[in-house]
C-alpha positions in Angstrom: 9.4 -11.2 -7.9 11.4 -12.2 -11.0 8.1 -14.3 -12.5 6.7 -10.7 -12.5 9.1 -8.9 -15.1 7.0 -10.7 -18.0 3.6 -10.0 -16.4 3.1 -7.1 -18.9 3.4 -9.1 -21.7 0.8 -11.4 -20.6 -2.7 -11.2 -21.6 -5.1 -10.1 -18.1 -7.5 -12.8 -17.2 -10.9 -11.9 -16.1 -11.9 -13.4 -12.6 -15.8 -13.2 -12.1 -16.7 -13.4 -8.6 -20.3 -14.4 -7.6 -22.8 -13.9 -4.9 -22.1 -17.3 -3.6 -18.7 -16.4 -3.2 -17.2 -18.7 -6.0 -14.5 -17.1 -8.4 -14.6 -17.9 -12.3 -11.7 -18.2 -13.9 -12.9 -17.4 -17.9 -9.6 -18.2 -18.7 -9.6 -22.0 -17.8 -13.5 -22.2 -17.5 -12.9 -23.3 -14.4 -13.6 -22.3 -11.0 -10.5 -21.3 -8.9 -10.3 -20.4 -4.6 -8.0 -17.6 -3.4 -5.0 -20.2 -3.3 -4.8 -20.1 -6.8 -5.0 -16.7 -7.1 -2.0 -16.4 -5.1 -0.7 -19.0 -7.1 -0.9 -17.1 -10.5 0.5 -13.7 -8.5 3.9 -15.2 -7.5 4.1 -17.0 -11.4 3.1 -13.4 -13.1 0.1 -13.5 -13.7 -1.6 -10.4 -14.6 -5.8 -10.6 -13.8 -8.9 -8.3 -12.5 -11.9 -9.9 -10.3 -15.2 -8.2 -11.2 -18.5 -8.6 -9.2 -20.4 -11.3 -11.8 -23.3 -9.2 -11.4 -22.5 -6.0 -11.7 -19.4 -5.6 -13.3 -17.7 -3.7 -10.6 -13.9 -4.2 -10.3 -13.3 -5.8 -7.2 -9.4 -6.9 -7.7 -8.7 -4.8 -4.4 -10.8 -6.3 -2.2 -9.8 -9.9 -3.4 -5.8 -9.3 -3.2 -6.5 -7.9 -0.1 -8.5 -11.0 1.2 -5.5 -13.2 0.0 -3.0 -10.9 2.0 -5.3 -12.0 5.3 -5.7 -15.5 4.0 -2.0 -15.7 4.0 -0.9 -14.1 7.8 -3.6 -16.2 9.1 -1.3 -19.1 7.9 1.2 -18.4 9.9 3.9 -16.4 7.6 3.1 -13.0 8.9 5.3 -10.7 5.9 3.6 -7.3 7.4 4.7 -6.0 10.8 1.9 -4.5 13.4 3.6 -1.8 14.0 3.7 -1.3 10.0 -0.2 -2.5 9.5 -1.1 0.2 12.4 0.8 3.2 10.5 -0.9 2.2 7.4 -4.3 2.9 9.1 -3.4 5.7 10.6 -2.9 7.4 6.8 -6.6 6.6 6.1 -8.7 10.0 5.7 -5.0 11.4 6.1 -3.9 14.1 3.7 -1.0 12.4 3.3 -2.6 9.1 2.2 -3.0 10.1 -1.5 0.7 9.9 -1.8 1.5 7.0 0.7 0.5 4.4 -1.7 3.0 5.8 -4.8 5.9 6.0 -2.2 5.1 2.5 -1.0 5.2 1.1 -4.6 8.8 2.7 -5.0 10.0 1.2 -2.0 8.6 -2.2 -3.3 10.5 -1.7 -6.3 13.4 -0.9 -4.6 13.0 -4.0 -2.6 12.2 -6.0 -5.5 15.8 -5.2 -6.9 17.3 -6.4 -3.1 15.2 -9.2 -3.8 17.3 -10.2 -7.4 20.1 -9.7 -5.9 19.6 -11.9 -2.6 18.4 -14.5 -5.2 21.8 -14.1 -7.5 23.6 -14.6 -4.3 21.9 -17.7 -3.0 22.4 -18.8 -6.1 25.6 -18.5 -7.4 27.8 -17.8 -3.9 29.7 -20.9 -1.9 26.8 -23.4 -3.9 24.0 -22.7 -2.8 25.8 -21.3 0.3 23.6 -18.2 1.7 26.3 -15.6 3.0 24.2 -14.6 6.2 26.5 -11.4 6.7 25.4 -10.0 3.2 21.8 -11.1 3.9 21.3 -10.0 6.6 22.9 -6.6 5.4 20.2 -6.4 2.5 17.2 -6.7 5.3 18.6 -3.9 7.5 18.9 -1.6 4.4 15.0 -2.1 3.5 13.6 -2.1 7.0 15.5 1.4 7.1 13.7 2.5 3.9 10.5 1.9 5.2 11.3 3.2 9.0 12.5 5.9 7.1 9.5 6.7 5.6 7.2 6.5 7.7 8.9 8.4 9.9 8.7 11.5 7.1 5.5 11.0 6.7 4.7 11.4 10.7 7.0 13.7 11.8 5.3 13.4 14.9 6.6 10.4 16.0 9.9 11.7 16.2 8.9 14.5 18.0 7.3 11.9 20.5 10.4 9.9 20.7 12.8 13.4 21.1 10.5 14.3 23.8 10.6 10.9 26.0 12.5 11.2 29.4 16.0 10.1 29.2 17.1 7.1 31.3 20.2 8.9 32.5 23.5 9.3 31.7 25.4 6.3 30.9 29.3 5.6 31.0 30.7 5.4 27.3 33.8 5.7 25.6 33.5 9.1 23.0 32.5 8.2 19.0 34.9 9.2 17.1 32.2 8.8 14.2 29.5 10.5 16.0 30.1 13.4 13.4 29.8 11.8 10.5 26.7 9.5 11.2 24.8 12.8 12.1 25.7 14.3 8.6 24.9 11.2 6.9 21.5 11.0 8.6 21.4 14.2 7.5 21.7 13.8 4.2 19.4 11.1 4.1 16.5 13.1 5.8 17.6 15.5 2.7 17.4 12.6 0.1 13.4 11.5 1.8 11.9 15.1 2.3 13.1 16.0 -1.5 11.2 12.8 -2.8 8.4 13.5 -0.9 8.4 16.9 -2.4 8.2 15.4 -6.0 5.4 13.0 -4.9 3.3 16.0 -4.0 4.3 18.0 -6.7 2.9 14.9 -8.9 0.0 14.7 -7.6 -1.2 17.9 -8.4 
């Protein structure tokens, strides 16, 4: 988000959470809920939650909790079909490296995101162009289909194996060619940065 870009500059508040449940900002001196926590990640905000009583960092359990909090409410951001591949990488040797290539592919998103915003902003007043929107979203739901599908090769195997439903009467492609080199070339592009990841994690 664009409120993020300063969060490194900012000072990270301390949220204590205690056994009743209650979270501390020691910031404000004041007690906060997970709505304001939410609140202070979309304005920048950079904090940690530790466990009052021990002093165990517990800022991934509490973002996590404010991920549910907000599905629950209705705006459901994370598809199933992406929550069940993310479990499916837990205890998976693979799952080391999952979470660095999903914080590229947010980054990458996040600079779809500035531009979606530049054109809602400046374009026709206000104005959304739907065709170049729309555009925007099928070019990050590919990055992440496209990902997962290098990290379980599996599935394509699955899919390649699958019954056909028979042949069907269609006029030849001329471009039939070139999208198979181009999905070449991007199968190239993923399996080469999957190949750094690894290498980095050694």
């Amino acid at each position: 988000m664009p409120e993020q870009k300063n969060a490194a500059k900012s000072p990270v508040i301390t949220i204590k959470k205690y056994a009743n449940r209650r979270l501390y900002n020691t910031a404000t001196s004041s007690y906060v809920t997970l709505d304001h926590l939410a609140e202070m990640v979309k304005e920048g905000a950079v904090f940690v939650v530790t466990d009052a009583k021990t002093g165990e960092d517990i800022t991934r359990s509490v973002l996590t909790q404010i991920i549910v909090e907000q599905e629950a409410k209705g705006q459901n951001l994370l598809p199933i079909k992406f929550l069940r591949q993310i479990i499916g990488f837990y205890g998976d040797s693979l799952g080391g490296v999952l979470p660095r290539y999903l914080e590229q592919s947010m980054d990458s998103f996040a600079q779809n995101e500035t531009q979606m915003r530049d054109v809602m902003q400046n374009t026709f007043k206000g104005l959304v162009p739907m065709e170049r929107m729309e555009e925007m979203g099928k070019q990050n739901m590919a990055l992440f289909e496209n990902a997962m599908k290098v990290f379980n090769p599996f599935a394509q195997a699955d899919n390649a194996s699958a019954p056909s439903p028979g042949p069907a009467k269609s006029t030849p492609d001329p471009n039939k060619g070139e999208d198979i080199d181009d999905l070449k070339t991007q199968l190239n592009a993923m399996q080469a940065q999957l190949a750094k990841l690894v290498k980095d994690q050694e």
